[in-house]
N, C-alpha and C positions, 0 to 999 in steps of 0.2 A: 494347931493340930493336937487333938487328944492320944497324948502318948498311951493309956493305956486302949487304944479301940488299933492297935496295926493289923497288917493285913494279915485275916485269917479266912476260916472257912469251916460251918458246921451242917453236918447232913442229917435232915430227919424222912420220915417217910414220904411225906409230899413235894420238898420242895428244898431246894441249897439255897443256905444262906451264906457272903461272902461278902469279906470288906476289903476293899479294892481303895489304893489311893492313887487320885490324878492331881493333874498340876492346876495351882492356881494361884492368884494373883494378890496383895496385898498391898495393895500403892504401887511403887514402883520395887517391893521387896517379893523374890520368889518362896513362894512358899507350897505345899500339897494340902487338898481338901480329902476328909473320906467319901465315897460312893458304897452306900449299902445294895445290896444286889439280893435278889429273890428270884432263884431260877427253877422253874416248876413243867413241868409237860405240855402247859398252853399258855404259859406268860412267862414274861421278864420286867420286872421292876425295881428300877434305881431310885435310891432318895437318896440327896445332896442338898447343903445347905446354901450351895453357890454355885453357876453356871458353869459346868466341864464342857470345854473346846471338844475335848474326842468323843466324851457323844455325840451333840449337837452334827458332829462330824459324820458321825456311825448312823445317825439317824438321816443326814442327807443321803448316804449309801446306800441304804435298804431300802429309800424310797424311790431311789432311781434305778436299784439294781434288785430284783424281786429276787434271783436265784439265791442272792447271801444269804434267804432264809429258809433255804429248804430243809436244812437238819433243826426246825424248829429254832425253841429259845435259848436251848442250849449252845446253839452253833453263834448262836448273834452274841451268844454271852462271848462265845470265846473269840471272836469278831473283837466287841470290846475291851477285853486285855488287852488283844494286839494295840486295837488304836490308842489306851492309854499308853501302852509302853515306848509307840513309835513318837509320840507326842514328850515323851522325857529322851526318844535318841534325838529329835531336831535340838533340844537344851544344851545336850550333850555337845553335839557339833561345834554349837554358837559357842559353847566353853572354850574346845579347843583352839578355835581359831579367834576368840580375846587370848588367851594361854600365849599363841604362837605370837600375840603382835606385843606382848608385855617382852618380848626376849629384849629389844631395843631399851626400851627403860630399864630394864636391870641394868645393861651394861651401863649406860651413863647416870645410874643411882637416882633418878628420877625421884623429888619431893612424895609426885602421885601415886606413886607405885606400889606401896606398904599400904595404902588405900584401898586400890583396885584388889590386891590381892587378898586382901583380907573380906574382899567383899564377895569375891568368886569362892574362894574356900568354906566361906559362911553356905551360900548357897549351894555348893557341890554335897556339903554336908547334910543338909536339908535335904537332896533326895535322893542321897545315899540309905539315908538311916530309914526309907520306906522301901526304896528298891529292893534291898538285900533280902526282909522276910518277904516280900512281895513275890520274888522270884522263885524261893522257898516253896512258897503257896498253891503255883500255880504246876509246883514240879507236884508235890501232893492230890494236887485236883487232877491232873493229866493220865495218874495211875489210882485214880479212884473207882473202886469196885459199883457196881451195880449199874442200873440202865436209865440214872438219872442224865448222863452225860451219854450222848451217842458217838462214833465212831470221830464223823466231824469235827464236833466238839472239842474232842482229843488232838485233834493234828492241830488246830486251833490254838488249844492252849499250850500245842509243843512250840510251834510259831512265836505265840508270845512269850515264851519263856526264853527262845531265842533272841528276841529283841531285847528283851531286860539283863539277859547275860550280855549284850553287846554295848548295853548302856552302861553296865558296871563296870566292865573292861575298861570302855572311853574314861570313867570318870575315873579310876585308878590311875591311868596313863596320865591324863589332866591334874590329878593330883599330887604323882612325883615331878611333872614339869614344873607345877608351880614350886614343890620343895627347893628341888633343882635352882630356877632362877632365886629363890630367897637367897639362900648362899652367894649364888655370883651379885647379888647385889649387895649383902655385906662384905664380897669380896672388894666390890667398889667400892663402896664406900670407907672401906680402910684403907684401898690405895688410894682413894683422892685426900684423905687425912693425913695420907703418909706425905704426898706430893706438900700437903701445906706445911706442915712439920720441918720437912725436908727445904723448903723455900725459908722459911722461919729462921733457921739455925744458919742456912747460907748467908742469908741479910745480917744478921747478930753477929757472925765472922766478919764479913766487908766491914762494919760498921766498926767494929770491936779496935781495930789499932786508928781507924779514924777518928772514934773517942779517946784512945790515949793520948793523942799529940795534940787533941783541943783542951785535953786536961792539964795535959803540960804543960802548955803555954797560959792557961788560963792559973797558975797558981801567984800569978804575980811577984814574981823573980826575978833578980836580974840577973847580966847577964849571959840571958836564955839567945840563942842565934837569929839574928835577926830583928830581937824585939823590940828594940831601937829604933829601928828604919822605919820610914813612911811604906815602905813596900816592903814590907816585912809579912805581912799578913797576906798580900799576894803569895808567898813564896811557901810562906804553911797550909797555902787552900789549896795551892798545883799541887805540894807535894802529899797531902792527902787523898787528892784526886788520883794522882797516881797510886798511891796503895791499894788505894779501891779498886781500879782498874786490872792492875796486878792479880789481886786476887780471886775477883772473879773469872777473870783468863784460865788461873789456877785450878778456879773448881769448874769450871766449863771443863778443860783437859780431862780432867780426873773423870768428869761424866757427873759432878753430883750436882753441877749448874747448867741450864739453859737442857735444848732438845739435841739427841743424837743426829748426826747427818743425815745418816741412814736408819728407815725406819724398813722393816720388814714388813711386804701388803698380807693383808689377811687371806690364808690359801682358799680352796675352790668346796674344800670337804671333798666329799663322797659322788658328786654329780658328774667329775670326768671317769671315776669307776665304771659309772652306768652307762655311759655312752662307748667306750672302748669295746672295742671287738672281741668275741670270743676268742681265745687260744687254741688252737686244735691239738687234739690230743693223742697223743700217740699209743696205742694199747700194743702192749708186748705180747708175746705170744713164746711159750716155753713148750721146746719140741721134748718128750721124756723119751728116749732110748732105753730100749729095753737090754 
């Protein structure tokens, strides 16, 4: 996309000129094409350097539907903003509802997730950064003086101005969710570092007086207890075993080893709100004596 050609709009005496951007396709990467626009009192002509879905679109509609041209080229012009713009709300949606289903992989810190997310933000951004003047544009062509634009026309392009303010909204809303989950996924991700951390130092403890009494015994001393006897070394493996044992008992109690009994289920949210009955309401009524 040529950053400096965004969407504007110049009027001379014949005919409006207007750069309009649709969506379009790059591999599998999303990206927006410009559509040059020429709107005149008995023509309308786009040039694009790549096939737009919402003409293509616009032009099956007028061919089947003759009344969508009765305010002329100007009404078909404004026909076509709507259908580029309704063509960035379907974008939109398909955002939000990848958005809703990444909430699962945040929570369990998913490998893929910093992937995906950086890939919807990439393209959120991509057609933010045309939408915003785009919307601009069409707020200025909507209240443009003279009788290049008829009555039509105008409701037309208030329509689609409507639609691109609804596509900005979504993609704002889509873009603090995604903020949103980044955080609760660094929030996992530091509490599963914690949990290993946490697991780390528990093992290092159990282990820590089980290395002292194999250090002890291994200094090759005499008479150290036992170390004489053929079963001697039986008696120094139990009774490490049992320290170990001990101890982990110890941090299990305390809660800093193994899982609690009782785990707390995840509540309902908001969804028994909605369904509860209304309260009836009692309105007071104040008698004023005179």
């Amino acid at each position: 996309m040529d950053v400096e050609q965004l969407p504007k709009f110049e009027q001379t005496e014949n005919h409006l000129f207007v750069i309009l951007h649709g969506l379009s396709l790059d591999g599998e990467r999303l990206d927006t094409i410009e559509i040059d626009c020429f709107v005149s009192d008995d023509h309308l002509l786009t040039l694009h350097q790549a096939p737009v879905p919402g003409i293509d679109w616009l032009w099956q509609k007028v061919t089947k539907n003759p009344h969508l041209t009765t305010g002329g080229p100007s009404e078909v012009f404004g026909h076509l903003c709507e259908a580029i713009g309704r063509r960035f709300l379907s974008v939109a949606d398909e955002l939000e509802r990848q958005v809703d289903g990444l909430g699962d992989d945040a929570l369990a810190a998913a490998p893929h997730f910093l992937a995906e997310v950086q890939l919807l933000r990439r393209e959120e951004a991509t057609i933010r950064k045309v939408l915003t003047p785009q919307m601009r544009m069409l707020t200025q062509l909507s209240r443009l003086p003279g009788d290049q634009l008829n009555d039509r026309a105008r409701r037309q392009l208030v329509d689609a101005y409507d639609v691109h303010n609804q596509v900005l909204a979504s993609l704002a809303t889509s873009r603090q969710l995604l903020s949103d989950m980044l955080d609760t996924y660094r929030g996992a991700v530091a509490e599963r570092q914690g949990r290993a951390a946490n697991l780390l130092t528990v093992y290092a403890a159990i282990v820590l007086p089980m290395t002292l009494i194999a250090g002890w015994y291994g200094m090759n001393t005499e008479n150290l207890p036992a170390a004489d006897r053929e079963w001697g070394w039986m008696v120094v493996s139990v009774v490490m075993l049992v320290v170990g044992l001990i101890s982990w008992l110890w941090f299990a109690k305390l809660g800093i080893a193994g899982q609690p009994r009782l785990i707390k289920p995840i509540g309902k949210g908001l969804a028994a709100a909605a369904r509860a009955p209304l309260r009836p309401v009692t309105m007071l009524r104040r008698d004023h004596h005179r």
